[in-house]
Every structure is written in structure tokens, then in C-alpha cells.
N, C-alpha and C positions, 0 to 999 in steps of 0.2 A: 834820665840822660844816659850815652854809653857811659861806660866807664873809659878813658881817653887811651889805658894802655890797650884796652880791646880794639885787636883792627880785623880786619878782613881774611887776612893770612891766617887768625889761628881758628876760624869756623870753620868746619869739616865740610872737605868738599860735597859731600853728597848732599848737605844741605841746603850749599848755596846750588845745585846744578834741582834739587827739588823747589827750592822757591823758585826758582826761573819756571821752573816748568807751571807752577802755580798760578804765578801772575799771568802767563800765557796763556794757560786756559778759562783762568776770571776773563782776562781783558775781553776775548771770546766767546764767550758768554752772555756781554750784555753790551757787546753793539761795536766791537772797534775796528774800523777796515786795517785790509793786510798791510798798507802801506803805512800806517803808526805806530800798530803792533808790532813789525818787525822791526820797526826802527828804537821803537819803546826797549825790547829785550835786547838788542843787539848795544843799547848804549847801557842800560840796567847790565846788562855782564860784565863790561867793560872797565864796572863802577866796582863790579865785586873781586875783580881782579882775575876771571877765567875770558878765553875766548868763545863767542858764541856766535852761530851760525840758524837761522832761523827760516823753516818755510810754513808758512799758513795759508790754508784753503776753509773754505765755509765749513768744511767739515772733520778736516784735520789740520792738527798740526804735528809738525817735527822739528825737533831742538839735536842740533849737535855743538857740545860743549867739548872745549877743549882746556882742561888746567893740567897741573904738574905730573899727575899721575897717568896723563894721556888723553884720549880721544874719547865721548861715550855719543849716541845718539838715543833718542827716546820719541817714539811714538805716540801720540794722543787721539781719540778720535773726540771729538767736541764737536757739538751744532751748535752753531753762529747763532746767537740770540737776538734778540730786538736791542734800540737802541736804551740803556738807561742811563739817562744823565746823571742822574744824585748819587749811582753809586760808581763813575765811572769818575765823578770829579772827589769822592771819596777815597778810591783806589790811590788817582794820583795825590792824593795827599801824603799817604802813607807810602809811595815811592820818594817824595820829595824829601819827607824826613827821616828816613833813610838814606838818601843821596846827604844828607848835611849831619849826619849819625849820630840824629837825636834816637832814633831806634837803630835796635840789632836785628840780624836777621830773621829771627826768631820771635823776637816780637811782631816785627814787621809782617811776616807771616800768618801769626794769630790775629791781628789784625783786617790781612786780606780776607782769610775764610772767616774773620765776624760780618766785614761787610759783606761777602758774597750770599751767607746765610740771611743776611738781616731783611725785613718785611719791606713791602714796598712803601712810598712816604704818603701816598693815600690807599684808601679802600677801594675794595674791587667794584664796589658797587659806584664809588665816583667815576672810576674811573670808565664805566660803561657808561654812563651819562656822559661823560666828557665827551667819547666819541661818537656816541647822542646825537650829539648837539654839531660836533665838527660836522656832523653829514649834511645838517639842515644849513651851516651856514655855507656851505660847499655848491649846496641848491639853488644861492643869492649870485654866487659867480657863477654857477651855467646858467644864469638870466632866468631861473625858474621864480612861477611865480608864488603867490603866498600860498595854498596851498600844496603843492609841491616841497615848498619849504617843512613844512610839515609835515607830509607823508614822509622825505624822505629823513626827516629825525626819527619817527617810529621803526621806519625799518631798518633803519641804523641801528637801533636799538636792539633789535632781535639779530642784527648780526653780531653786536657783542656779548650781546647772550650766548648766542654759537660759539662764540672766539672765547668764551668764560669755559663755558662746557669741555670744548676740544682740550685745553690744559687739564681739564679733570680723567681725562678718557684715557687708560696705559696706550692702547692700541689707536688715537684719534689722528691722531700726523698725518697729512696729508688727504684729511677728509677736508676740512675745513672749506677751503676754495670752493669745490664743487659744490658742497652744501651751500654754501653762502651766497654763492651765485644764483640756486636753484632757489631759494628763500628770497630773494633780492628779485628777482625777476617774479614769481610769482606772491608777493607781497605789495609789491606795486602793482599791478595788474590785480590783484584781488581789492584794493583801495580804490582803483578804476571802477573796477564791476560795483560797487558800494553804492557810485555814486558820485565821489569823488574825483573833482574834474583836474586830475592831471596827464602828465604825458608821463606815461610808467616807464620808459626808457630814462628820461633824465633824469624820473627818481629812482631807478636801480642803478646805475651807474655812481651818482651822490651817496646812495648806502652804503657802497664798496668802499670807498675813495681811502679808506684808512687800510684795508686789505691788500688794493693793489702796491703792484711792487715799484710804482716809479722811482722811489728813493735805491731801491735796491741794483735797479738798472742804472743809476747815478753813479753809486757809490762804483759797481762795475766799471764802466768807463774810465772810471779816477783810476782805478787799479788797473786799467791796461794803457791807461795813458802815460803813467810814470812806471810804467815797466813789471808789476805784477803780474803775469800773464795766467800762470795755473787760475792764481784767487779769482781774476776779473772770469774768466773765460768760465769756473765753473757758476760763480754769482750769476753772469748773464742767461746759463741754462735753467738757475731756479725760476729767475724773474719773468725769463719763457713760459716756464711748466708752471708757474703760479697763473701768469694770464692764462693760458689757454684750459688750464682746467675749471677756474672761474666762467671763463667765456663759453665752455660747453656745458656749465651747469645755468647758466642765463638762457642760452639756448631751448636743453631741454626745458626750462621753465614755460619758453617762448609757444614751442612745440606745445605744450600739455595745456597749459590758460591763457594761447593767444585769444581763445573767443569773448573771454572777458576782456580786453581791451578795450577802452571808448575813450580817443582824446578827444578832447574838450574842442571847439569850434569858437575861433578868439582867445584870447587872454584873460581870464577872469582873476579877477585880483593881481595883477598886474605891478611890480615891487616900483619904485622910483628908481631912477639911476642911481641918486647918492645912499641908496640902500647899501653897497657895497661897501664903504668906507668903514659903518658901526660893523657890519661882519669881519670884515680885515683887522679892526681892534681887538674884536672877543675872542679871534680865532687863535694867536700865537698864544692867548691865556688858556684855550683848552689843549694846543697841539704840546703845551709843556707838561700838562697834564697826562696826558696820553703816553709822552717819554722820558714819563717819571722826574719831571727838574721839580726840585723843591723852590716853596715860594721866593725862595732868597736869588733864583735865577730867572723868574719871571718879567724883572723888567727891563732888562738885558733882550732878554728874548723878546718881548715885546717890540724894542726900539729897532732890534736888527730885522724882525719879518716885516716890518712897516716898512722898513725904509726901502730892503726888497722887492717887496709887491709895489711898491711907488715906481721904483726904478723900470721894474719889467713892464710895469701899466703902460709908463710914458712911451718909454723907447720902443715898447711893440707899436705905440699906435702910431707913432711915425716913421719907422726902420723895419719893421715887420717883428714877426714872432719870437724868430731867432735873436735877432739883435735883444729883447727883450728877455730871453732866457738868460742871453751874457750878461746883459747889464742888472739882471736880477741879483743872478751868481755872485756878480765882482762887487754886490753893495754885502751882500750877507758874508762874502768874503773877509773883505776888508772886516767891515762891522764885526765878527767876528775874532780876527786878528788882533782886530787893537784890543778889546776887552781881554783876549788872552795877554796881551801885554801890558797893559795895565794893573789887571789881578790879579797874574802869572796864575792862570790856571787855563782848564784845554779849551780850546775853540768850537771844539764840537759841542757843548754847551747852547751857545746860540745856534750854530752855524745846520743843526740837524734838522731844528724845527723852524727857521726862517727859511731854509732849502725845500721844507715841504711844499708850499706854495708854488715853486717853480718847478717840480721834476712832471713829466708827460706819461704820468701813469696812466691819467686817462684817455691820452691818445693811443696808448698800445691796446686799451678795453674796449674803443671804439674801429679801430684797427679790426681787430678780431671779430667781432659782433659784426660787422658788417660783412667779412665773409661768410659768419653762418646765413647770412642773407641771401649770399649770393652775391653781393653786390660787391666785386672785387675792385675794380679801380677806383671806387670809396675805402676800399681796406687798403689797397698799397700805398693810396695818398695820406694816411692815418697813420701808417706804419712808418715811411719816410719821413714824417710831419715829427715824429716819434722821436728816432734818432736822431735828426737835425734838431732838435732842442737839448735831447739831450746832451750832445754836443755842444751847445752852446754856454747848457749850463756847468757842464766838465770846464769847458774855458774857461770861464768867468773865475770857476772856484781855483784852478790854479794860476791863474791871474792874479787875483787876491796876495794868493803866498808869496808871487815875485813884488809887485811892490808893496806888501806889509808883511814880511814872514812874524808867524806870532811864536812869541819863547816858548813856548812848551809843545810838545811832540803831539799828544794827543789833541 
């Protein structure tokens, strides 16, 4: 516990103005949009007794603090990581107990850089199975059939193998996509020539599905919808250059082993309708997997992507797409909310992996592939189809916060 004459005031400034900039680059690091983060350090300074002013972009950030001794600013450059849940509701633990000054700043500190070091809560090899598996049941919702379902888990599989390797490579950053695409297109089409009676488009697109950026164009939107404009605007150029170099590596795929191609002629093995339902159960168990929540946030997430995918099923099939998007949103919204108010811990917990489900990543990959086609007014219909969800699903999620803001920032 502190010691209760220790306050705030007799910690040397430069240390509270370096934790700050600490937790700003952790939070950064493993998944938290700019419109939390600045709000997270802007209240975190406020608590430490300096003023702080904060701007965050995917790849930078800038902190200017202001305490007794004057004005400083500091420059960071940091790349935006993936999301991880287990260490992002870790973090906020150790802000919390801090804000109630069971820890000092310096413990708090030690702390942060043990979680940021600490290993992930599974192995790497789960976790490339996990996303395995996410492909093949990804396969069940674009109506593929049993086959397909299982092509597209193996080439799933060899895209996390890629996605394994590119973390080992100094020099790999932004190869990934293009390989992946080029792999993904020509791995289904080599399963085709096999023998193999699928349609190699809906299984390279289900391989991808963990690659594309539709979350990332989401979380964009959110950030220019509440006034983030640097973060949103540069997010929305990655989620561009991630699709389209994806899309040109599908392409050249397309180009080099169209003539292996052979779709199948009818439906062989042919899934039932309520095949969807047991995929929509197992799927929020591996999408937790994949963004690192430890089993103790699994059924949480579980209950909130269900209720989601329920919401957007119904209200698309009678309101259309859009309306389905909103009403997806505004359940994982809420859903969401309340459990952060309940548990008092962040929302983003359920709310990242019950949102996968509903963002239009694969309308921006079918967008694009069909211009390599040629076939453009199938691509701007794909592309508007695009943004009009994603918009919907923007609404819904700040819908959510007006009628249920959840207590914790993150």
C-alpha cells in the first residue's frame, strides 16, 4: 500500500511526465483507438496533478505536459498494434490502482513494462489453429459448401503461417498482404486443380478474413466521427493500402493459376441452413483466441457476439443490410457497456471481438477484386455496399454509449 503521507506532489516531475508517456505508448501498442487513449492520458495527468495535452496517430504520438516547472513536449513514433485484450484489461488494472493509491508511480510503472513484456496467454501454435478454424467457419456464412469449408481452414492455416513468419522477418512489414493474397488465391485454385470441388474465390476470400482490415476501417470511422480527424484519416489510408495490396496479390495469383481453376457444376455437399448457428457459437470462442482475451473473458464474449450476429441476421432480413449493421453494433454496443459496468473494466473486451462479425471487410476485398476483373459497377457497388455498413456499424457503436455509457474509458 502507499505510504498515505506520499502524495503526488513530492514525485519528480520527470517521472510522472515519463509514465505518461509510458502508458501512451503501451496502450498503443496493443490495440487502443485514439479516441480512449487520449482521453485515458488526458484524465491519467489530471490524476497526477500536471496538465496534459495529447495527440495520437497509428504511428505517432505527442504528449505536451504542462506542471510547475513549465511547458515540455515529447515525441514518440510507435506502430499501432493488434488488438490484445488480456493485456489491455491488465494495464487498466494497474491505472485503476493507481487512481485509488494502492500503488506509486513507480511501482505502477514496473508494472506496466512487466505487462507489456509478459508472453502471450496462449501459444503461437494455438493460436494459428485458432485462426484455422476462424476461416473454415467464415466459409459457413458465405453459404460455402462442406468442402470449401475445409479448403478454406487449410489455407487459413498457411496464412498464419505467413502471419507467424512476417513477425520473425527485421525487414517483413508490409510484405505480408501481398504474400497472403498471392498464397490465398493461388492455394485455392491449386485445391481446385486437385480435384477439389470448390469455388476458389469464396475460399481465398474466407482465408483472408482475419487479414482484412474491416475492423480497422471501423475503428477509423469512430475516430472521425467523434472528431479524431489526423488518427481516423491516417487509419483509413492503411485499411486502403492493406486492401489493395492484398487485392493485387489475389490478382496476380488469379493471372499466374487461372488455368487451374474448375468450379464445381451444382453444390456438392451442400451445408443445411442451421449450419450457421453451431459456427456463430464456436466462432466468438476462437475470435477471443485470436485477440488474446484469457479464458476468464470468454463468456462475456461469447454472449455479446451471439446476441450481435442475432441482431444484424434479423434486422438485415427485414430492413436491409444496413439497418442490420446498426442493429448489430447497438447490441454489442450496449452488451458491451453493461458488462463494463458491471465489472468496471473496459468495454473493449467484448466489444472488439462481437464487432468482428459485423465490420465489411469483405465487401471492400470484393470491391477491389472485381475491379481487377474489370467488372467495375460490381466494384463501386461493393465499395459503397462498404461504407454504407460501415457506417452503420459506426452508429450503432456510438449509440450504444448514448444510452448506456459504460464507466471505464477504455
Amino acid at each position: 500500500m502507499m505510504n498515505p503521507a506520499e502524495t503526488y506532489e513530492r514525485v519528480p516531475q520527470n517521472q510522472i511526465h515519463a509514465f505518461l508517456i509510458q502508458v501512451g505508448v503501451l496502450l498503443q501498442m496493443h490495440g487502443t483507438p485514439s479516441h480512449r487513449l487520449e482521453t485515458v492520458l488526458a484524465q491519467l495527468s489530471e490524476s497526477l496533478g500536471v496538465q496534459g495535452a495529447f495527440l495520437y496517430t497509428p504511428t505517432a504520438l505527442i504528449c505536451s505536459i504542462t506542471d510547475e516547472s513549465g511547458e515540455a513536449t515529447y515525441v514518440r513514433r510507435v506502430n499501432c498494434g493488434p488488438v490484445n485484450v488480456d493485456k489491455l484489461i491488465r494495464f487498466d488494472e494497474v491505472l485503476e490502482r493507481l487512481e485509488a493509491e494502492e500503488l506509486t508511480v513507480s511501482q505502477a510503472s514496473d508494472l506496466m513494462e512487466e505487462i507489456g513484456e509478459s508472453p502471450p496467454p496462449f501459444p503461437a501454435w494455438l493460436t494459428a489453429v485458432a485462426s484455422a478454424l476462424c476461416c473454415g467457419l467464415v466459409a459457413i456464412f458465405f453459404r460455402g459448401s462442406g468442402y470449401e469449408v475445409i479448403a478454406a481452414g487449410l489455407v487459413g492455416l498457411l496464412i498464419a503461417l505467413l502471419e507467424w513468419a512476417e513477425k520473425k522477418l527485421p525487414t517483413g512489414r508490409g510484405l505480408l498482404e501481398p504474400v497472403a493474397g498471392l498464397c490465398a488465391s493461388m492455394g485455392a485454385l491449386g485445391l481446385s486443380c486437385l480435384g477439389m470441388p470448390i469455388d476458389d474465390r469464396v475460399v481465398a476470400l474466407a482465408a483472408l478474413i482475419v487479414l482484412l482490415p474491416g475492423l480497422t476501417l471501423t475503428v477509423a470511422l469512430t475516430e472521425l466521427a467523434v472528431g479524431h480527424l489526423s488518427a481516423g484519416v491516417a487509419r483509413i489510408a492503411g485499411a486502403i493500402v492493406s486492401l489493395l495490396t492484398m487485392s493485387i496479390g489475389v490478382g496476380l495469383g488469379w493471372r499466374v493459376a487461372g488455368a487451374w481453376r474448375d468450379i464445381p457444376v451444382g453444390n456438392p455437399w451442400s451445408l443445411p441452413e442451421w449450419s450457421i448457428w453451431p459456427a456463430i457459437a464456436v466462432a466468438p470462442l476462437l475470435f477471443a483466441i485470436v485477440f488474446r482475451a484469457s479464458w476468464r473473458q470468454w463468456l462475456i464474449i461469447e454472449l455479446v457476439t451471439i446476441c450481435g450476429f442475432t441482431a444484424s441476421l434479423f434486422a438485415g432480413k427485414y430492413w436491409g443490410m444496413e439497418t442490420g449493421a446498426f442493429a448489430g453494433a447497438l447490441a454489442v454496443g450496449i452488451g458491451s457497456n453493461l458488462y463494463a459496468r458491471l465489472r468496471n473494466r473496459p468495454a473493449m473486451v467484448p466489444l472488439t471481438p462481437g464487432i468482428l462479425v459485423l465490420v465489411p471487410g469483405s465487401l471492400g476485398y470484393r470491391s477491389l477484386t472485381a475491379f481487377i476483373n474489370h467488372e467495375t459497377l460490381a466494384g463501386v457497388d461493393a465499395a459503397s455496399s462498404m461504407l454504407i455498413v460501415a457506417a452503420g456499424v459506426v452508429g450503432g457503436i456510438l449509440s450504444a454509449n448514448i444510452f448506456l455509457p459504460p464507466k471505464r474509458i477504455l
